[in-house]
C-alpha positions as CSV (number, residue, x, y, z in Angstrom):
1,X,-57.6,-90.8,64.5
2,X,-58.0,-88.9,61.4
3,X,-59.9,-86.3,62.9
4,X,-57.4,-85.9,65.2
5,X,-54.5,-85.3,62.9
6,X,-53.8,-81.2,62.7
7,X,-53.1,-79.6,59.4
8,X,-50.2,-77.2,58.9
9,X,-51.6,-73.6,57.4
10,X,-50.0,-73.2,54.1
11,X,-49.6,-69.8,52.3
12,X,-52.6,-70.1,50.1
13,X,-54.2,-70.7,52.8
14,X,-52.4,-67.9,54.6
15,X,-52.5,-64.8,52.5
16,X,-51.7,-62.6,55.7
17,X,-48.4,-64.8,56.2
18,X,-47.7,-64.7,52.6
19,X,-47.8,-61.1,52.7
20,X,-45.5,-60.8,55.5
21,X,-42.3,-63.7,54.1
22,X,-42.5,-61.7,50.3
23,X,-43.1,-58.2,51.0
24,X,-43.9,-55.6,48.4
25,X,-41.2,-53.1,47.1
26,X,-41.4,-49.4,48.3
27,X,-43.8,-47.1,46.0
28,X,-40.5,-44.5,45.5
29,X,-38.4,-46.7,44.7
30,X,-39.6,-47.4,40.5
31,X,-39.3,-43.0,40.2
32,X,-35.5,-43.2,41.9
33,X,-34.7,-45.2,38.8
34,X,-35.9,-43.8,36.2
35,X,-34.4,-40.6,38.0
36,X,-31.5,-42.1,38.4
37,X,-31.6,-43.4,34.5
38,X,-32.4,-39.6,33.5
39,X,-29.8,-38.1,35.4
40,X,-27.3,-40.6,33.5
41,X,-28.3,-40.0,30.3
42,X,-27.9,-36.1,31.0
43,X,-24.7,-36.8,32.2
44,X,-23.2,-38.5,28.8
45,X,-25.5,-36.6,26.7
46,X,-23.3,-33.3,28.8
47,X,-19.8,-35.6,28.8
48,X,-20.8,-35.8,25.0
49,X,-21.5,-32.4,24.3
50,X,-18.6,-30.5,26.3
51,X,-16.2,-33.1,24.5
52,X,-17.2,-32.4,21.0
53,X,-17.4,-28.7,22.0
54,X,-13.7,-28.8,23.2
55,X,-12.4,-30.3,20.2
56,X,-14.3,-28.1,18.4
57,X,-12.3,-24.9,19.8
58,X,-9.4,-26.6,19.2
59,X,-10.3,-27.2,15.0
60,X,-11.8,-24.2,15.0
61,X,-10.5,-20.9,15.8
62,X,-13.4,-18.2,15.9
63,X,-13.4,-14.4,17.2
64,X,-15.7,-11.5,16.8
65,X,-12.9,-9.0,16.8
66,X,-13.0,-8.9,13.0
67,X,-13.5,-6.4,10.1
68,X,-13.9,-6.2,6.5
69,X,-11.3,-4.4,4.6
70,X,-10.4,-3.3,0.7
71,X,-7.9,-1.4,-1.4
72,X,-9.2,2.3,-1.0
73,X,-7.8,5.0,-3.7
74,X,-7.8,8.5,-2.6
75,X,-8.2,10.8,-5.8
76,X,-6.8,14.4,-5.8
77,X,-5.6,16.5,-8.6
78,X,-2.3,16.6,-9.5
79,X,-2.5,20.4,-10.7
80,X,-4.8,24.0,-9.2
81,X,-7.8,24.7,-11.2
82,X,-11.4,25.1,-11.4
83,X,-13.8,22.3,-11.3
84,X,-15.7,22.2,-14.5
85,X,-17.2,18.7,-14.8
86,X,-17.8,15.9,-12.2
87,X,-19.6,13.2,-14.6
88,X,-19.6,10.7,-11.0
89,X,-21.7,10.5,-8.2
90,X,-21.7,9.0,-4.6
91,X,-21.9,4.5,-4.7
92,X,-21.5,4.8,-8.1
93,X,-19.3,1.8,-10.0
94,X,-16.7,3.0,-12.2
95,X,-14.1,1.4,-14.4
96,X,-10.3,1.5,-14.8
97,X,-10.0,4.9,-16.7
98,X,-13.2,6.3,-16.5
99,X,-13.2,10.2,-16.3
100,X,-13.7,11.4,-12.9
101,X,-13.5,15.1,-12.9
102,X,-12.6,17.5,-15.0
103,X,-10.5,21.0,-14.6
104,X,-10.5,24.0,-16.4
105,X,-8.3,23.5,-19.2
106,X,-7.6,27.0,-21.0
107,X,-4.8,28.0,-18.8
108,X,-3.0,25.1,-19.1
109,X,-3.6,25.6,-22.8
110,X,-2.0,28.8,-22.8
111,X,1.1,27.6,-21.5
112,X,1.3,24.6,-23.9
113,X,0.7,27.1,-26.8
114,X,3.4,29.6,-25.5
115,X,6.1,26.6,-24.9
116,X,5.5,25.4,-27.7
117,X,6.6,28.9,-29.9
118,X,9.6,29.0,-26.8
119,X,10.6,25.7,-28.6
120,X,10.7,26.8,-32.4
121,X,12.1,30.1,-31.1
122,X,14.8,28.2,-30.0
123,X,15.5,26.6,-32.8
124,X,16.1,29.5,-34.8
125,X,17.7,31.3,-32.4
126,X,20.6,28.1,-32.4
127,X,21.5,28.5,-36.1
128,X,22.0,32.2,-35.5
129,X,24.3,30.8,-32.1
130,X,26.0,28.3,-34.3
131,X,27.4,31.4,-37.1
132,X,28.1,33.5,-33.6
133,X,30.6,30.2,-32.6
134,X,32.1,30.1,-35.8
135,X,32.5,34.1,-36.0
136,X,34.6,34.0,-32.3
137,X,36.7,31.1,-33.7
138,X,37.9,33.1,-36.4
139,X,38.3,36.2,-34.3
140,X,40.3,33.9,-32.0
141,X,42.1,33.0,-34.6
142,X,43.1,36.2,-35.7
143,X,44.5,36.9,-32.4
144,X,46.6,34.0,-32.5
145,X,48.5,35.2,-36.0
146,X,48.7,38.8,-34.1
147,X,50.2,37.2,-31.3
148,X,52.8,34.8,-33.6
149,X,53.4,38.1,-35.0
150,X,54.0,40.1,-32.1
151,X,56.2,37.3,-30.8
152,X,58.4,37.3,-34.2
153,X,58.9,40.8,-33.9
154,X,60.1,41.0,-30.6
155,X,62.9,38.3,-31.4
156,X,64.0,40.3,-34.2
157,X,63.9,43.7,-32.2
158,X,66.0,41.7,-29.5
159,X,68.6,40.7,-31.8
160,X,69.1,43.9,-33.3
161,X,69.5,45.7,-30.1
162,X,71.9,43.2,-28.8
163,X,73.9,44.9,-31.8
164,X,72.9,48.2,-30.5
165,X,71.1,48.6,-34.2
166,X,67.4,50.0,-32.5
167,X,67.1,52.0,-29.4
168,X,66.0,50.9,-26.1
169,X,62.7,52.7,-26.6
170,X,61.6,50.6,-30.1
171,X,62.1,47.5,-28.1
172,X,60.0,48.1,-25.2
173,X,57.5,49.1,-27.8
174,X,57.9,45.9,-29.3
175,X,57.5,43.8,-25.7
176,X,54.4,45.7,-25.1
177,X,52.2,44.8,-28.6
178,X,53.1,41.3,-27.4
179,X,51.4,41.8,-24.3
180,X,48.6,43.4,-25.9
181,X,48.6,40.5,-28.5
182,X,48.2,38.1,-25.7
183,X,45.9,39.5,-24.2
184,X,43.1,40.1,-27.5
185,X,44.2,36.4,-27.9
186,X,43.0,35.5,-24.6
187,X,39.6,37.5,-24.8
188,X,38.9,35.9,-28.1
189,X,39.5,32.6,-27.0
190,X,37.3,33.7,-24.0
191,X,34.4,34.3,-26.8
192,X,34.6,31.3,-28.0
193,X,34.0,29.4,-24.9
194,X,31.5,32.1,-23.9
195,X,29.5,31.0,-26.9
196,X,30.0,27.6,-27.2
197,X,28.7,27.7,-23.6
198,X,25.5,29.0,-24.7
199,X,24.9,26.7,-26.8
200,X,25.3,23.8,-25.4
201,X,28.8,22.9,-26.9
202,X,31.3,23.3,-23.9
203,X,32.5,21.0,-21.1
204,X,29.7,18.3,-20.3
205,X,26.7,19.7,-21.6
206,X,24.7,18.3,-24.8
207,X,24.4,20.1,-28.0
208,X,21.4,22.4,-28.6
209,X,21.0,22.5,-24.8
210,X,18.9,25.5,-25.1
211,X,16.5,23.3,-27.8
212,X,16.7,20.5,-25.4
213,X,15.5,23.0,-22.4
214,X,12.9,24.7,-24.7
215,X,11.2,20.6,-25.3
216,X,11.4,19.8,-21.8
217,X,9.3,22.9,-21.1
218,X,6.8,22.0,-23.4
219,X,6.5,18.5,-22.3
220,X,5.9,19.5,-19.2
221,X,3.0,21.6,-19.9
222,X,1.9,18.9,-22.0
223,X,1.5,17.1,-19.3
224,X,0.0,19.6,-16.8
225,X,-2.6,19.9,-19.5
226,X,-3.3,16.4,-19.5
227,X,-3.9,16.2,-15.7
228,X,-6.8,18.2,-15.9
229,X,-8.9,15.3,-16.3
230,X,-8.9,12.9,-13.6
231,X,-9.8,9.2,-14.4
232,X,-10.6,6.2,-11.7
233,X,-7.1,4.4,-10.7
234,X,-8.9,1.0,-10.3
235,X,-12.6,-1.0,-10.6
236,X,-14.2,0.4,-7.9
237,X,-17.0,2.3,-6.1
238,X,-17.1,5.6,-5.9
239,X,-17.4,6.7,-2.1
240,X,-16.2,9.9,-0.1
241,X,-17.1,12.5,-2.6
242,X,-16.6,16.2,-1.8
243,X,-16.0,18.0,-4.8
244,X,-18.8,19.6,-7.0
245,X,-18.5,21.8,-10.1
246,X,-17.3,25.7,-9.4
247,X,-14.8,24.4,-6.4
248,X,-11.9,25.6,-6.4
249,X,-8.9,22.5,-5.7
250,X,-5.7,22.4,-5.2
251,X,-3.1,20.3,-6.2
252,X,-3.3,16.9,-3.7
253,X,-6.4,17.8,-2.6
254,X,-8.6,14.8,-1.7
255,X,-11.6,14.6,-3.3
256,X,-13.3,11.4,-3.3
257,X,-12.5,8.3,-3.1
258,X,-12.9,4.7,-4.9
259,X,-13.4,1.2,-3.0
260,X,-11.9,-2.0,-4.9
261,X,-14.8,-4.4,-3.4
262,X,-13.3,-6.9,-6.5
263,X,-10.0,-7.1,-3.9
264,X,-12.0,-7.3,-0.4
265,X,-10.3,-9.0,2.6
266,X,-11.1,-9.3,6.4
267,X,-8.7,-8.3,9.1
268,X,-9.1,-10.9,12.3
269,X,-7.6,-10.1,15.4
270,X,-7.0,-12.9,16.9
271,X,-6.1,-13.4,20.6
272,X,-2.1,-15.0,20.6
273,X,-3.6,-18.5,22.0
274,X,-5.6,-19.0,19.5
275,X,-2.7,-19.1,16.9
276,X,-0.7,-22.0,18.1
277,X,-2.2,-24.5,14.9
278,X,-3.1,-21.0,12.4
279,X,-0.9,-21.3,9.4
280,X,-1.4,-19.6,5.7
281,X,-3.7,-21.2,3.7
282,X,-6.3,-22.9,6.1
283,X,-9.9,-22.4,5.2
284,X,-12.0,-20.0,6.8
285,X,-16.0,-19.3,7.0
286,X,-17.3,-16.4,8.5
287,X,-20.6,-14.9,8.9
288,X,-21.4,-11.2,8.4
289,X,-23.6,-9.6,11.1
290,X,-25.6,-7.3,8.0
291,X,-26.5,-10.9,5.8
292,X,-27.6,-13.7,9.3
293,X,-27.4,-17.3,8.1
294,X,-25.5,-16.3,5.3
295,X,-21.9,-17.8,5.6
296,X,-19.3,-16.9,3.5
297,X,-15.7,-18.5,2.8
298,X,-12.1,-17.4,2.4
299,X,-8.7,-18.6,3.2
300,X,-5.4,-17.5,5.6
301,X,-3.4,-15.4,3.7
302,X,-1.0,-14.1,6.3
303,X,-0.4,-13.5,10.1
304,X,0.9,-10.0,10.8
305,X,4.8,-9.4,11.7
306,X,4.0,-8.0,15.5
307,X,0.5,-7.4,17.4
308,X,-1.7,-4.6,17.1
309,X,0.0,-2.6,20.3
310,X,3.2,-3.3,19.3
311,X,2.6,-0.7,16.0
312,X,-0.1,1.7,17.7
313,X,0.7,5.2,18.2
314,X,1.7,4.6,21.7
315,X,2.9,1.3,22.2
316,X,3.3,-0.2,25.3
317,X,6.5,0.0,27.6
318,X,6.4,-3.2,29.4
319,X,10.5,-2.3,30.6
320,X,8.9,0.7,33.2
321,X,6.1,0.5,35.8
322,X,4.6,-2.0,37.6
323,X,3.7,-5.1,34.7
324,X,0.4,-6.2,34.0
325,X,0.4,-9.6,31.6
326,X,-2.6,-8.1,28.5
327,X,-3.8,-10.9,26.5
328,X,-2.2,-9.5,22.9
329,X,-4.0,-9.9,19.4
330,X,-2.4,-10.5,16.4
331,X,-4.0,-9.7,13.2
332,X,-4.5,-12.2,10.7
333,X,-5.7,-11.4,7.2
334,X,-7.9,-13.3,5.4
335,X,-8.4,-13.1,1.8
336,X,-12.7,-13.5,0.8
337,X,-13.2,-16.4,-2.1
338,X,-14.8,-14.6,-4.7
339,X,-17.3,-16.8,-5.4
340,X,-18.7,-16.5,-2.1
341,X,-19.4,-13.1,-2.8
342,X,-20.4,-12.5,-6.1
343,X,-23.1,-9.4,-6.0
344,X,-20.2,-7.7,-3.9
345,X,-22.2,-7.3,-0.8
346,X,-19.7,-7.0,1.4
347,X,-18.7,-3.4,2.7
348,X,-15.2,-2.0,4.1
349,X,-15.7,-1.7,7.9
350,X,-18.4,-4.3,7.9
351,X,-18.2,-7.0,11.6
352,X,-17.8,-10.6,10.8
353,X,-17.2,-13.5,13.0
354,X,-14.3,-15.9,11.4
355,X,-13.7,-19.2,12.1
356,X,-10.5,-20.8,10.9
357,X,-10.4,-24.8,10.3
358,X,-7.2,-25.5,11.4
359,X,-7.6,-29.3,9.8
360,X,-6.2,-30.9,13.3
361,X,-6.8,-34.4,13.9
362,X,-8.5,-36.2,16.7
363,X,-5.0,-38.1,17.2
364,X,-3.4,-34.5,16.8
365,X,-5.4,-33.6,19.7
366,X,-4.7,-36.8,22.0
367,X,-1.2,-36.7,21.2
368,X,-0.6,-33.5,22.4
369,X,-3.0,-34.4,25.5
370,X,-0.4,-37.2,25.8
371,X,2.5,-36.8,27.8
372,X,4.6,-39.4,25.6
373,X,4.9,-36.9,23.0
């Protein structure tokens, strides 16, 4: 009976029908995953990076459209002359005051020697102008008594021919030294203002005018003396130079020039999107394309009252033709931090790439995102 009893086939004993009720996963399928995984991380690692760059361009406003400027002196002469001494040459640092050229100085001498003797000529020449005053007021007075005299006598010489004591002929005599008494009075009195004119003593003018004109001569070749040497208006290098000793200059000439580095700033021109969050004051890092990996600071001083075509030679007439919208830039200056530069390597004219930090928020940003503002 027992060898009769049939046995069912388990799965051990099966390994064909185990196969075929568990079956084994695809070989693909493990590389779809980790695909799949890589793909994913790529993804956030992307998601990540385009978000921090986005906020990053809206904390931090950079352009290369920027330049490095300074305070530049043009020096000229302020008189003609001959260049006898040029003591400075080209990139050379000079001082506040220090003597930059130097003119021919003997004709200017000359002049400062010969109003100078114009002045002390003067001066003699008013004491004599004083006794010539005094002299016409006492020849106008003169004339005064001849006239008072003249007058007197012609009363008299009236009254007595009213009487019919003189003739006709005395009296007319008598009207006519009158006349000719008023007239000497009126020419000496005329002297007197003539003189007194001259010297500086009539209507609004000063006394010893002539003295006075005589100094102011003097002073000012004095001081056309003086501007034969030509000193440096500020700290500064020395750049531009085109005058050597023997030329020839005339007055506003320009001759060289001198760079205040000390006072550097850098001119951004910033496109008018990138403004929105700019204001004075926010720090600023830029690099300099002569120093890589060098990064110097500075700070927003100001934003400029209009863009740059609104004060170019031609600016634009948006009113007339057909209108095409142009992107505008607005300059913004930025003033250097001084210690960030202290060997003064930085050059007028000189490309940087700014970046303002406009200090904005993560919640600055979402908010404005938001639109329950």
């Amino acid at each position: 009976m027992d060898a009769k009893m049939e046995t069912t086939p388990t799965t051990s004993d099966n390994p064909a029908a185990g196969a075929t009720a568990n079956p084994a996963p695809p070989a693909g399928t493990g590389k779809r995953k980790r695909a799949g995984v890589i793909l994913l991380v790529l993804l956030l690692a992307g998601a990540f990076l385009g978000s921090r760059f986005w906020i990053r361009s809206t904390t931090h406003v950079t352009t290369d459209n920027a330049f490095v400027e300074a305070h530049v002196y043009s020096v000229s002469a302020r008189v003609p002359g001959t260049v006898v001494a040029v003591p400075v040459k080209d990139n050379q640092f000079v001082k506040k005051g220090d003597l930059l050229m130097e003119l021919d100085a003997i004709d200017y001498g000359v002049r400062v020697r010969n109003a100078a003797a114009g002045l002390a000529m003067a001066k003699n020449e008013t004491s004599g102008d004083y006794a010539s005053v005094e002299e016409k007021k006492a020849a106008a007075s003169n004339a005064r008594a001849r006239l008072e005299q003249a007058e007197l006598d012609l009363r008299r010489g009236r009254a007595l021919f009213a009487r019919e004591v003189i003739p006709k002929e005395q009296l007319d005599r008598l009207e006519t030294a009158r006349r000719g008494a008023t007239a000497q009075l009126q020419e000496a009195e005329e002297g007197v203002r003539r003189a007194q004119a001259e010297l500086g003593l009539a209507g609004t003018g000063s006394k010893d005018a002539r003295i006075a004109q005589r100094a102011a001569q003097l002073k000012e070749a004095e001081l056309n003396l003086s501007y034969t040497k030509v000193y440096a208006p500020a700290d500064g290098y020395v750049t531009k130079k085109s005058v050597e000793v023997g030329n020839n200059v005339q007055a506003g000439q320009p001759l060289m020039a001198v760079v205040a580095l000390d006072d550097a700033w850098a001119t951004a021109n910033y496109k008018e999107r990138q403004l929105t969050h700019v204001r004075p004051g926010q720090a600023v890092e830029f690099e300099v394309d002569t120093y890589p990996g060098r990064t110097f600071r500075g700070s927003v001083e100001s934003i400029m009252a209009g863009t740059g075509a609104a004060f170019s030679l031609l600016p634009p007439e948006n009113a007339t033709g057909n209108y095409v919208k142009v992107v505008q830039r607005i300059p913004v200056k930025i003033v250097i931090d001084k210690a960030s530069d202290p060997e003064h390597l930085l050059r007028v004219g000189m490309s940087v790439v700014p970046t303002i930090l406009t200090e904005r928020k993560l919640a600055d940003i979402l908010r404005d995102l938001s639109s329950f503002k």
